[in-house]
N, C-alpha and C positions, 0 to 999 in steps of 0.2 A: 540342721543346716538350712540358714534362709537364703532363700533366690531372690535376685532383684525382678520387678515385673519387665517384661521385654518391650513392653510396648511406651515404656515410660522411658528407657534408655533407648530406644529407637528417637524417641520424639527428640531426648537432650540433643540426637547424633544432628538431625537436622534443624536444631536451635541454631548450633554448631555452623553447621553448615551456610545457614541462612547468612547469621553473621560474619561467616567469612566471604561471603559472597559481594555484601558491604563495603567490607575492607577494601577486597579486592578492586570493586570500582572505584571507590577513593582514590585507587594509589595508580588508578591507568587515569582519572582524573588529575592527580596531581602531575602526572607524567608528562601530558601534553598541553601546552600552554594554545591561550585561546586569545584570539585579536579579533577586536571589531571596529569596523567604522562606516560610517554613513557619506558617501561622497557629498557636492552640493546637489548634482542631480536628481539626488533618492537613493542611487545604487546602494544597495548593503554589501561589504563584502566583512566576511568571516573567514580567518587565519587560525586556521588548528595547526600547530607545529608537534611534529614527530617524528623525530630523528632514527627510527628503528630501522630502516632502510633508505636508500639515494634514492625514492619514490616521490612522486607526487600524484594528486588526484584533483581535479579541477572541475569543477561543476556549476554552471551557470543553472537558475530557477526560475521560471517566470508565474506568476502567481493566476495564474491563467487555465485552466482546464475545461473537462467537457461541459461541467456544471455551469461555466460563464456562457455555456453556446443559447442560440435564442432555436426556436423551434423554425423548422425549415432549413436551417444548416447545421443539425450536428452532425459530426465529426470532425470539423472543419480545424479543431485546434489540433488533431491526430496528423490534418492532411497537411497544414503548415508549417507542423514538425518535418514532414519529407520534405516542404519543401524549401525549408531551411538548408539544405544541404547542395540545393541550386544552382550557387556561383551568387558573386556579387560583382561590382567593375574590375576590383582589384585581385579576386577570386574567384574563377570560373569554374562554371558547373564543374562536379567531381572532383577538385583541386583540396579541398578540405579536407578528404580522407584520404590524399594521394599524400599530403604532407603529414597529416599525423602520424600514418605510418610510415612515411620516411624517415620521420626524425622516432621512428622505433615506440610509437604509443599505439593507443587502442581508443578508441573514439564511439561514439553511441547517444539515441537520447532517447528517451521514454514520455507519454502523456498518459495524464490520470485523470480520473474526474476532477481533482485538487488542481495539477499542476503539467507545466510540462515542463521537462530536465533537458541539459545538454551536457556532456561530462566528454574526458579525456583520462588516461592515465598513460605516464611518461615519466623518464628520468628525469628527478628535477629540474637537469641543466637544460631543459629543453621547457619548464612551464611557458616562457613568456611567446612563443610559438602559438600555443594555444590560448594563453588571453587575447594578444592580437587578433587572430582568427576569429574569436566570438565575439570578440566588440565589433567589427568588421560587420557580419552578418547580423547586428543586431540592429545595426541603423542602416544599411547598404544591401540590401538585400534587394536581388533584383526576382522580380515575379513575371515571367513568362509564359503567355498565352499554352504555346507548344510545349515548353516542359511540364506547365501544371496537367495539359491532354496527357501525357505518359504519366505522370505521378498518381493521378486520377485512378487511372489504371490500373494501377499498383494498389491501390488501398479497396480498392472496390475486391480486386482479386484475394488480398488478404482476409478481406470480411468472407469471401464464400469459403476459404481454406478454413481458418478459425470459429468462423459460428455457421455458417448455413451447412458445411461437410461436418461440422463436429456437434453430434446430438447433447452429448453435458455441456457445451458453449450457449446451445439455444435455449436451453431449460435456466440456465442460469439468465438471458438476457430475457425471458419471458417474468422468472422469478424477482428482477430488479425492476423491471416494467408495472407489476403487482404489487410489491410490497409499499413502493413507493408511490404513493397518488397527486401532489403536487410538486414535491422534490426534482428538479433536473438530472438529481444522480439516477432517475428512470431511464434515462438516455444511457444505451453503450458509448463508450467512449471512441468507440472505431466508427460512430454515425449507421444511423437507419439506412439502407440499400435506397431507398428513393431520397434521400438527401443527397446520398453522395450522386448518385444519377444526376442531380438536376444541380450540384452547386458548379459555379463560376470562378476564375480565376479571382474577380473581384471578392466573392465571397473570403479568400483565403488572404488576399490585401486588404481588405478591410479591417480583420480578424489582429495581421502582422500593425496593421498602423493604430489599433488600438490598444494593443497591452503588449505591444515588444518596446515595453520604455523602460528606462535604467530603474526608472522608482518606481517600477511594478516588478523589479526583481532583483535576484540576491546572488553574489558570485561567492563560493563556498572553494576554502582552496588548505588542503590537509596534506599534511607532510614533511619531508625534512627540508625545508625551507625557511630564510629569514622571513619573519614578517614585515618588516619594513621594506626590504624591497618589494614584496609581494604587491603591499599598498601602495607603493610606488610603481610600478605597472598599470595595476586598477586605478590610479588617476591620470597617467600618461592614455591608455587603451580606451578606456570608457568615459574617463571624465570628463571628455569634450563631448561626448552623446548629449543633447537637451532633453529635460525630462516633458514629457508631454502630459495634458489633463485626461487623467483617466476618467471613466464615466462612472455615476454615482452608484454604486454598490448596493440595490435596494435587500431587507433580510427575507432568508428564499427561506422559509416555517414550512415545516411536512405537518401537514393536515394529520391530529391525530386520527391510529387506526382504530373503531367501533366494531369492530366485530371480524373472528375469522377468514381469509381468503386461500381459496383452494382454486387449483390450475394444473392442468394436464399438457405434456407435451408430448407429441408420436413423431418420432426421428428413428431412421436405423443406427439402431444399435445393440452392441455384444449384453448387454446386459442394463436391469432397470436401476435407478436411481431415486431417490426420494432426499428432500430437502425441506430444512423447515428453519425460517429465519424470522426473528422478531423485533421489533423498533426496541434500540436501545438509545443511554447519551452517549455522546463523546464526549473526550477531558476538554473541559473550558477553563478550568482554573486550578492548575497543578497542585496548588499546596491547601485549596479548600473543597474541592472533591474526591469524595471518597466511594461512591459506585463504581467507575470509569475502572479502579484499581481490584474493586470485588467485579467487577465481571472480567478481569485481565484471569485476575486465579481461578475462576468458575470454569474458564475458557480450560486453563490446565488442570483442574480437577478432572472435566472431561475427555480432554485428549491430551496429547504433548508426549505420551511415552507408552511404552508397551502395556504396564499395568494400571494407564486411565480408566476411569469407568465405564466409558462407552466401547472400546477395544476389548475390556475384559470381561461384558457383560455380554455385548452383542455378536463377537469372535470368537473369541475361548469358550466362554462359559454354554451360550446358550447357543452356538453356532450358525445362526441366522444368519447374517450378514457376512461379507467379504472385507469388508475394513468399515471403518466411519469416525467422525472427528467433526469438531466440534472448533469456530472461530470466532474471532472479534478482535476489532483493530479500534483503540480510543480517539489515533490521530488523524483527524479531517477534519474540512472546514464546514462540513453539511451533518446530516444526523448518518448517528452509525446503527449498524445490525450486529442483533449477536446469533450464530447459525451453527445448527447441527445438519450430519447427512451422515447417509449411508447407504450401500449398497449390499443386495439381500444376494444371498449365495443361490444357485440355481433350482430349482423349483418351491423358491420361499416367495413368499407374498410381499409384497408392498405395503399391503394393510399392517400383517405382522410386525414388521420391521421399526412402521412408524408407531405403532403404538408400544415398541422395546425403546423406545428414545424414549416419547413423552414418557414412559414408566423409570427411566432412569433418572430423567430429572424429577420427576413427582415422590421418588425414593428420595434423591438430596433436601427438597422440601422438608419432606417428613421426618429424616433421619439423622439431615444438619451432614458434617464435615466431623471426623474426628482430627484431633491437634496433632497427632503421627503423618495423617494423610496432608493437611493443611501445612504441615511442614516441609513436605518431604515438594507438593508442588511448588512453593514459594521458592523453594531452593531453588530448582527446575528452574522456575523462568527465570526468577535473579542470574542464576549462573549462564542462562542464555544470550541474556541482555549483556552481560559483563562479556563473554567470549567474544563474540559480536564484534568487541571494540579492537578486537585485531585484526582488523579488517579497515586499511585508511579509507575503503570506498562506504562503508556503510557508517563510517564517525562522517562522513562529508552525509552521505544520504541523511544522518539521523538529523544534523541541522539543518539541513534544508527541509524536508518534510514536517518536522516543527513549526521553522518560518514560516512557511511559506499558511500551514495550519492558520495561524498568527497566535503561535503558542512559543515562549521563549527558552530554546532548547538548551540554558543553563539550568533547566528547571531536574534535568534527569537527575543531579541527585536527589531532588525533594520527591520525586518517581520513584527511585530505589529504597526511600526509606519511605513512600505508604504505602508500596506495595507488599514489605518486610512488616506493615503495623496492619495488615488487612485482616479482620479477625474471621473467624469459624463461624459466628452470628452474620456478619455481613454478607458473605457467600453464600448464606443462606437468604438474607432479606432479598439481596437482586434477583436471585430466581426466583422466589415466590415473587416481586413486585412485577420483572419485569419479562420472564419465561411463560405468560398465559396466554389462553386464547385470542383474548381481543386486540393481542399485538403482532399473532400469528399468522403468516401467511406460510402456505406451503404448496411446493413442487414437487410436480413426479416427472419422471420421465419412463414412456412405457414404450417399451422399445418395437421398432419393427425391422423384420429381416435385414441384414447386411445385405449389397449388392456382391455380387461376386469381384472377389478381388479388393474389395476396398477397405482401406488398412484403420485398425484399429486408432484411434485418438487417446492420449494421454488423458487420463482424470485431470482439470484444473479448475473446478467447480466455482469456486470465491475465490474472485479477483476483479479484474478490472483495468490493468492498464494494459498498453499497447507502443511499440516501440518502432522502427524503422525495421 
């Protein structure tokens, strides 16, 4: 009696898989019809219709983040998001969120080094509520001495709860300050303690009257709504906005890294940390780049589920560590990082720990990817990506974080299938090209005693934005 080999029927299952994962976005693709148009003033807007519930999602983009700040005022695009929320002549401070949630929605916005977001979500019958509202605050925007003194406030306070109280906040904001040597993404996005200290109300109008124009942004609007009248809102709301000249975009090049960097950080904290990130590309050209899409899978080779390699090496197997995992995001407009971490279980070393990483990827060099494993991740992230889409806030996020990129976010399906054609050699080529030393910088963080009483901080190592 002959057996079939299991690992060859394992591999068909996630061929299988892979290519249903395809399908599947096709057919949430064909599902939702996509509108675009360009006002005369510049504004973009993008109509994703999706009938699956009486919902809407409304999301203004301004193509503006930490990266655009100049030295001496960062934070300032963080601080103009608060103070977007102000009042204008015809909307007085706190009257924005007093109405969103009247009329039964949920309102918020976020700043990235990329960008900064304004969103809503509401019963349809209720979007034009909030396009008014945002065109409104987008040319009307009143900036007060006195309110920006309290707002001030607020953000300087946030910086000490989030990075100066949080020991993995600062190791991260030492570790982007390091990796990066001419890049602006060195800059937190929440601003240096002595910028925020010393900026002006002017600083934050200057900021609004240079990139809050219709054609430095994109109004992104998903759900079960007519497109035409959508469009027809967006030129009654916005299209009388004038677009104003933005200033000349010079290209901000990160000096390549030459050689290793190591950096220590001593904060109190429950436990040590170690992090090691390396200059990678991002996606520039969707359908002729092919690294961008071998380090999306390397990323799930390493982490993304219980039996990655760094989980099952550094956790289970060898019990070193307390967790670790491994990131990389393709979509920015500046250069990206690809990063491992891990945190060593109590009386384990640092030393140990990092050199259980570097030996895991230097195993994937040497040992390549088998087509069982390379299947089985591919699937993973296709199927993550694909889930994703039922979710109308994160089909409005995916377009706008593309845009705003200046990357053309009908590109995802030419995404879903090179990431489906990513071979076992390539996963191999980007670590060995771009996993070495002379791209590596790395952090620790070595912890020192808790104060009594002072409460434990969440892990959120890699990231970067900052919201209201």
């Amino acid at each position: 009696m002959t057996h079939a080999d299991p690992m060859q029927h394992t591999s068909k299952i996630f061929r299988w898989l892979a290519t249903l994962t395809v399908a599947l976005a096709t057919v949430v693709s064909a599902r939702a019809e996509i509108v675009e148009q360009t006002l005369s003033n510049g504004l973009k807007v993008v109509v994703k219709v999706d009938r699956r519930a009486p919902v809407v999602v409304s999301q203004v983009w301004y193509r503006a983040g930490s990266m655009d700040e100049s030295y001496g005022t960062t934070g300032v695009a963080h601080v103009l998001e608060h103070m977007m929320f102000k009042g204008t002549h015809d909307v007085p401070a706190g009257e924005f969120s007093k109405r969103i949630a009247a009329a039964g929605g949920r309102e918020n916005a976020f700043t990235s080094r990329d960008h900064t977001a304004y969103f809503q979500t509401l019963q349809k019958d209720r979007l034009e509520l909030a396009l008014k509202l945002e065109a409104d605050r987008m040319s009307n925007l009143l900036l007060s001495a006195d309110e920006f003194a309290k707002e001030i406030n607020v953000v300087k306070e946030e910086r000490r709860m989030r990075t100066e109280d949080n020991a993995q906040a600062k190791l991260y904001e030492a570790l982007m300050a390091a990796a990066y040597q001419t890049h602006p993404y060195r800059h937190p996005v929440i601003g240096w303690m002595a910028d925020l200290e010393s900026m002006t109300v002017e600083d934050a109008r200057r900021w609004y009257e240079t990139w809050y124009s219709p054609n430095n942004a994109t109004l992104v609007v998903a759900g079960d709504v007519d497109a035409e009248r959508v469009m027809a809102w967006a030129g009654q709301y916005f299209g009388v906005i004038p677009a104003r000249d933005l200033p000349p975009r010079k290209p901000l090049i990160e000096t390549e890294q030459i050689g290793m960097k190591q950096l220590s950080v001593k904060a109190p904290a429950k436990m040590p940390l170690v992090a090691l990130v390396w200059q990678a590309p991002r996606l520039n050209d969707p359908a002729a780049d092919w690294e961008p899409y071998a380090l999306e899978i390397l990323a799930g080779v390493l982490d993304g589920h219980a039996s990655a390699r760094l989980n099952q090496s550094l956790v289970r197997d060898q019990r070193i560590a307390t967790e670790a995992s491994a990131g990389y995001d393709a979509i920015a407009r500046g250069p990206s990082l690809f990063s491992v971490d891990a945190a060593p279980v109590e009386g384990q070393s640092i030393a140990v720990v990092q050199a259980a990483l570097k030996q895991e990827i230097a195993r994937l060099i040497d040992a390549g990817v088998s087509e069982s494993e390379l299947n089985r991740v591919k699937a993973q992230v296709l199927a993550s990506q694909v889930y994703q889409q039922d979710s109308l806030f994160y089909q409005a996020m995916q377009i706008g974080e593309w845009t705003t990129a200046g990357l053309n976010y009908r590109d995802r399906d030419t995404r879903f299938a090179k990431l489906r054609g990513v071979s076992a050699e390539q996963v191999r080529e980007v670590a060995k090209k771009y996993l070495v030393d002379d791209r590596l910088t790395v952090g620790v963080l070595d912890p020192l005693p808790m104060p009594e009483g002072k409460p434990a901080f969440q892990r959120n190592l890699i990231g970067g934005g900052h919201g209201r």
